[in-house]
N, C-alpha and C positions, 0 to 999 in steps of 0.2 A: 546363546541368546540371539533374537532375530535382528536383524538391521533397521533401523526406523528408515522409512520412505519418504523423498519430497512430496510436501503436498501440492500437488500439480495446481489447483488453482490459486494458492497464494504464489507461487511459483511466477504465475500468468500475470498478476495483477501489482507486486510491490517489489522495490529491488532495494539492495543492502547497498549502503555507500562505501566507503573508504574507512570513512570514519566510524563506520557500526553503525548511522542512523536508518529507520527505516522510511523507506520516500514511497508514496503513493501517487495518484491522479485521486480527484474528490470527485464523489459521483454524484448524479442530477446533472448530467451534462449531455445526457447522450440526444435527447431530442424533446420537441414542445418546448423550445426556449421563447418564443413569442409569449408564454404564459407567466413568465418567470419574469423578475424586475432587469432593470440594466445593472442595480448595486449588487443583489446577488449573481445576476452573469459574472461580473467584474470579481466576487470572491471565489469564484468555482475554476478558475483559470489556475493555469501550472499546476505545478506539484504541491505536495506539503510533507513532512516530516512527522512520523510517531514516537511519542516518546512513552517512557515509564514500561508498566508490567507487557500490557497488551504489545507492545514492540518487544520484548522479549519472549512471549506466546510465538508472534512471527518469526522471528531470527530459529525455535525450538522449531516450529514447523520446518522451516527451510530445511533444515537438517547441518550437519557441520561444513559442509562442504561454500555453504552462502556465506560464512564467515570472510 
């Protein structure tokens, strides 16, 4: 049976913590921020955490080795 493969852009974009959660950057940040409010700037900053199925989709993607 074949090997499953990282998937190179979740790879790129979300890292596995210590603890198993999955951490991202939220996106709408990258440019035309003049357009956007100050309260949404202010919630598009740092990181955030995935939880439930869709974080476990990720962690399957990553392959065993993100563990």
């Amino acid at each position: 049976m074949a090997k499953h493969k990282t998937h190179k852009g979740i790879k790129k974009r979300v890292k596995i913590t210590a603890t198993g959660k999955v951490k991202f950057h939220k996106h709408n940040k990258g440019h035309l921020q003049s357009a956007k409010s100050g309260n949404r700037r202010r919630r598009l900053r740092g990181t955030t955490s995935l939880t439930g199925p869709f974080a476990d989709k990720m962690v399957t993607l990553l392959g065993p080795s993100a563990r």
